[in-house]
C-alpha positions as CSV (number, residue, x, y, z in Angstrom):
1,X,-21.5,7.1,17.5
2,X,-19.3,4.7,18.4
3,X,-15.0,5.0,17.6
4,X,-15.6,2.3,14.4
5,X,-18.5,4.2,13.4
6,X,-16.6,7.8,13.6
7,X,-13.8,6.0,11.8
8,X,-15.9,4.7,9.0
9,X,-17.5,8.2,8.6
10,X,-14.4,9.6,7.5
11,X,-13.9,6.5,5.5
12,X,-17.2,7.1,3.8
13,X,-16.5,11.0,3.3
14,X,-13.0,10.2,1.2
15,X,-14.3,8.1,-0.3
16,X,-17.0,9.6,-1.8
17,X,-15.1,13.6,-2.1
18,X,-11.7,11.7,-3.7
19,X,-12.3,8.2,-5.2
20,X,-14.1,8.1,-7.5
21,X,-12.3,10.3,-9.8
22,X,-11.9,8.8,-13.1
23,X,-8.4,10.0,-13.8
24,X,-7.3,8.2,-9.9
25,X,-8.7,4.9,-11.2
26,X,-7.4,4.9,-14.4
27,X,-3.7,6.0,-12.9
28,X,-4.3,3.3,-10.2
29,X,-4.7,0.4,-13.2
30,X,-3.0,1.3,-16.3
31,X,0.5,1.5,-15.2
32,X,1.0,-1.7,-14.0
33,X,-1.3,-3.3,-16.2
34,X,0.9,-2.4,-18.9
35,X,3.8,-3.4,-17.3
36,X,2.4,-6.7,-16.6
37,X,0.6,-7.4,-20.3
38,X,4.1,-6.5,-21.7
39,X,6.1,-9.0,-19.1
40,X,3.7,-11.2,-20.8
41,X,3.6,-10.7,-24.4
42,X,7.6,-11.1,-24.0
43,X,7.8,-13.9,-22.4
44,X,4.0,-15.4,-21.3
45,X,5.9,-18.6,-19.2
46,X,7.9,-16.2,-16.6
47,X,4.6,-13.4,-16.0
48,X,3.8,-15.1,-12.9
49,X,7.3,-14.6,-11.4
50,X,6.6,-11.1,-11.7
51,X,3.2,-10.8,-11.1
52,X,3.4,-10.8,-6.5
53,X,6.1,-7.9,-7.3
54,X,4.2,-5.9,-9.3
55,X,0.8,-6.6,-7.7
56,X,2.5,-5.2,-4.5
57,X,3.7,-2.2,-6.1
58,X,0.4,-1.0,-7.6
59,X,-0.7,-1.6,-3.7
60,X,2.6,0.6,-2.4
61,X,1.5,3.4,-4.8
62,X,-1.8,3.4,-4.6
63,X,-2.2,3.2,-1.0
64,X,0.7,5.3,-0.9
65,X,-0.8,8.1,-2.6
66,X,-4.2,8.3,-2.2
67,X,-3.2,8.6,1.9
68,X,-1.1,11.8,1.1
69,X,-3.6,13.4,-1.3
70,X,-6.4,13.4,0.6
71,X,-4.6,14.6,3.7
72,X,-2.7,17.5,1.6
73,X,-5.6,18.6,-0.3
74,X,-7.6,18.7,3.3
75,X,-5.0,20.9,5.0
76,X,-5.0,23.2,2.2
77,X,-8.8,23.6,1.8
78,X,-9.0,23.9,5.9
79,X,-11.3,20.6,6.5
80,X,-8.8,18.9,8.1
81,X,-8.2,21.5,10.7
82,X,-12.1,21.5,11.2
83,X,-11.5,17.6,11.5
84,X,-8.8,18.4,13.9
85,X,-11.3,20.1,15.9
86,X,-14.2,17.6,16.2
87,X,-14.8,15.8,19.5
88,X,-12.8,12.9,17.6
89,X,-10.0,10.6,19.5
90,X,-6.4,11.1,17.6
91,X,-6.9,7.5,16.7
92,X,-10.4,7.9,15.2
93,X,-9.1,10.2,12.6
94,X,-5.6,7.9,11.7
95,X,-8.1,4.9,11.5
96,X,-10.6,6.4,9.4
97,X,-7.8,8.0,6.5
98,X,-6.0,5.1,7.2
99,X,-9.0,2.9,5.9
100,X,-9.9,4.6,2.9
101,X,-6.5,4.5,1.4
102,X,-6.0,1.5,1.9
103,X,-9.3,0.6,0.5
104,X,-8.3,2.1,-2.6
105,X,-5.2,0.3,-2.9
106,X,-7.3,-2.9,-2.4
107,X,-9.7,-2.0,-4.9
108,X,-7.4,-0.7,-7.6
109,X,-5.2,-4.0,-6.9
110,X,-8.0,-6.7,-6.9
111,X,-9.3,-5.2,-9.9
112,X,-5.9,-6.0,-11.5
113,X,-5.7,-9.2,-10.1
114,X,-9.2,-10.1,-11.7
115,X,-7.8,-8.9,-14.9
116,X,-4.8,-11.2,-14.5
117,X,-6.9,-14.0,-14.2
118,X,-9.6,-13.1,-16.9
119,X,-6.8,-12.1,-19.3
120,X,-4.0,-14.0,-18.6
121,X,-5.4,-16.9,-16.6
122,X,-4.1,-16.3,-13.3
123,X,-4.8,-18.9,-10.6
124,X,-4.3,-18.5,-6.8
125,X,-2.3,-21.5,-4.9
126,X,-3.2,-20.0,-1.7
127,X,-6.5,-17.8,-1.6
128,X,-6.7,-16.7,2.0
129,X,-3.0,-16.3,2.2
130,X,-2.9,-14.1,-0.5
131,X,-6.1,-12.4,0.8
132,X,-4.0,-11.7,3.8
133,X,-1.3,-10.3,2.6
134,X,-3.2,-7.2,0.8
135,X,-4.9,-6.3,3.9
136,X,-1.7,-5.9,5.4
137,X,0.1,-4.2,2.5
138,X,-2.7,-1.8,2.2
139,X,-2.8,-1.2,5.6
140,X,0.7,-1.1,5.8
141,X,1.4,1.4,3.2
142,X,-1.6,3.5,3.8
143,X,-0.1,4.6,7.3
144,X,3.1,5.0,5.5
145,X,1.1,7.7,3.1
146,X,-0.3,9.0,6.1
147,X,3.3,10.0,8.0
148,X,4.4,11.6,4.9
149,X,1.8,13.6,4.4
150,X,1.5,15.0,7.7
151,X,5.0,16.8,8.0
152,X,4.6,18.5,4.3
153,X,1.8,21.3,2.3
154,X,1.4,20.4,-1.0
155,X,0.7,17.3,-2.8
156,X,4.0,17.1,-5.2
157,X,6.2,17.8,-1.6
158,X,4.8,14.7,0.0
159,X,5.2,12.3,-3.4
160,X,8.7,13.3,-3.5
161,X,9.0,12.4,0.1
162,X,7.6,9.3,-0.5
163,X,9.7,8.4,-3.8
164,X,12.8,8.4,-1.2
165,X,11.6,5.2,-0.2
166,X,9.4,3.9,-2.6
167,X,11.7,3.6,-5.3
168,X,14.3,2.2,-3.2
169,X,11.9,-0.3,-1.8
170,X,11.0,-1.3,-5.3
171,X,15.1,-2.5,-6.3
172,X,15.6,-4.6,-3.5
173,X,12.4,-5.9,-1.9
174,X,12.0,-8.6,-4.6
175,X,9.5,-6.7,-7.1
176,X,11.1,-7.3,-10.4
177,X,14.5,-9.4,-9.7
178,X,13.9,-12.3,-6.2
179,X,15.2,-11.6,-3.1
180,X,17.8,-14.6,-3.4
181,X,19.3,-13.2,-6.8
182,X,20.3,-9.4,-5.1
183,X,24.2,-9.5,-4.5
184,X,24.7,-10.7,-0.8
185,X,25.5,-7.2,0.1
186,X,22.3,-5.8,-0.7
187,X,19.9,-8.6,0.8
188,X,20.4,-7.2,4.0
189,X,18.6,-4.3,3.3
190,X,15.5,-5.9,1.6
191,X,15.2,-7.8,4.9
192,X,14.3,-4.1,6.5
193,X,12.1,-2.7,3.8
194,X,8.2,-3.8,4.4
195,X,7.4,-4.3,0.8
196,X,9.8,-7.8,0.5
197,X,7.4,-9.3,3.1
198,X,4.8,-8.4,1.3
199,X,6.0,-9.5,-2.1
200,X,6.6,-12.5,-0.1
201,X,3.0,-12.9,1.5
202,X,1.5,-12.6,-2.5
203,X,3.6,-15.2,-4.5
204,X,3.0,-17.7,-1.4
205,X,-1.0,-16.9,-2.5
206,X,0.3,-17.0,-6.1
207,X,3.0,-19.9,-6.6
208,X,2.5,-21.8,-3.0
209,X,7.0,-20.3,-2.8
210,X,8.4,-17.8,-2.2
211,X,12.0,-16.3,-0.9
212,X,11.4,-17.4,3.1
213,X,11.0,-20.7,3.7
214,X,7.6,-20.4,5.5
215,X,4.8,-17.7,5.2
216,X,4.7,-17.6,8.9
217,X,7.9,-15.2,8.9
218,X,6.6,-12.4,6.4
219,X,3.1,-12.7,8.5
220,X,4.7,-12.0,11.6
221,X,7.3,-9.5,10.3
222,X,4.2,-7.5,8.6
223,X,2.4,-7.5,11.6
224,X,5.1,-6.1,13.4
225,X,5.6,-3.0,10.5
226,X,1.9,-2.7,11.4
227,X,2.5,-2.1,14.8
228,X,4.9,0.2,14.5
229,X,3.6,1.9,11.4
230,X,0.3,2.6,13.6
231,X,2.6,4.0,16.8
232,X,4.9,5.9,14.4
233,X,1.6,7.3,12.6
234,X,-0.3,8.3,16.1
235,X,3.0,10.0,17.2
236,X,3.9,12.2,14.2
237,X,0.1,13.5,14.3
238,X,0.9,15.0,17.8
239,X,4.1,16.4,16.4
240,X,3.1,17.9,13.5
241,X,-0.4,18.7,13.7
242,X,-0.9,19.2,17.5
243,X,1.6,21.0,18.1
């Protein structure tokens, strides 16, 4: 087998052991639907300024999680260390869990986006640009799941890891309140937090604006978090779990 086709195995096996769970769909979808239909119901002229921020969120969380839950629940029922002992590269493994979480968060997100449209009569500006920019949030925050679950046991000790910076990144990366509206002191720090560019990448796809003046910036900037997400990732697995 070839290193994609190893990676996609492991893919395939989450996929099929942790997905599909009703109560992980319904927890992917619900929350921010909700949030979303009652942006709208309150005010249906301002639910598309909302609607990048809390598209991206549901992709933070569910990419998020699903990374750390599998991983956790694997260590604890000793098929991960049986992984860990496969004739598998280091990056086989990271690529394949990598994948699968973030094909949740893709799933669970485009499934609200098509609700958003069906509903609510949401139209994209820029398709492809928008396409892009849940690849690399999922991506993104799927290696960010990843790191956090490797260096913790249990399931509840790697979300409250994560909620350090989750819940952070959600007050200043532009989710709920732009970018260009956070006192001058705090837009600094939602200039270091992946999630803004993000954000950013998704109302382009959504409004054709959005708080940089080009796409081109977020694109590269994510692309750079992916880089360093993926070293970051490769290097905490020989840390923590090789050593």
């Amino acid at each position: 087998m070839t290193f994609w086709h190893q990676a996609l195995a492991i893919s395939r096996k989450d996929i099929r052991s942790y997905y599909g769970k009703p109560p992980l769909i319904t927890w992917g979808l619900m929350f921010p639907g909700v949030l979303l239909l009652s942006v709208y119901l309150k005010d249906p002229g301002t639910y598309l300024q909302v609607s990048p921020g809390v598209l991206a969120m549901t992709l933070l969380f569910a990419s998020t999680s699903m990374s750390a839950i599998v991983i956790t629940f694997e260590k604890r029922a000793g098929t991960f260390q049986r992984l860990l002992l496969a004739p598998l590269h280091l990056q086989t493994i990271i690529l394949g869990k990598t994948l699968s979480a973030a094909a949740y968060g893709l799933a669970t997100t485009l499934v609200l986006t098509l609700g958003l449209a069906v509903l609510l009569g949401l139209r994209l500006t820029l398709p492809g640009l928008f396409a892009l920019g849940l690849i690399l949030g999922a991506v993104l925050f799927a290696l960010l799941g990843l790191m956090a679950a490797v260096v913790v046991r249990e399931v509840f000790e790697a979300m409250t890891l994560m909620n350090f910076f989750r819940f952070p990144f959600l007050f200043i990366s532009g989710v709920f309140m732009p970018v260009a509206h956070l006192p001058a002191w705090l837009q600094p720090l939602a200039w270091v937090s992946p999630l803004t560019y993000i954000v950013d990448l998704l109302a382009y796809g959504i409004n054709g604006r959005a708080y940089f003046a080009s796409p081109w910036l977020p694109l590269a900037v994510s692309a750079a978090f992916l880089l360093l997400f993926a070293w970051l990732a490769a290097a905490t697995f020989r840390r923590r779990v090789y050593a």
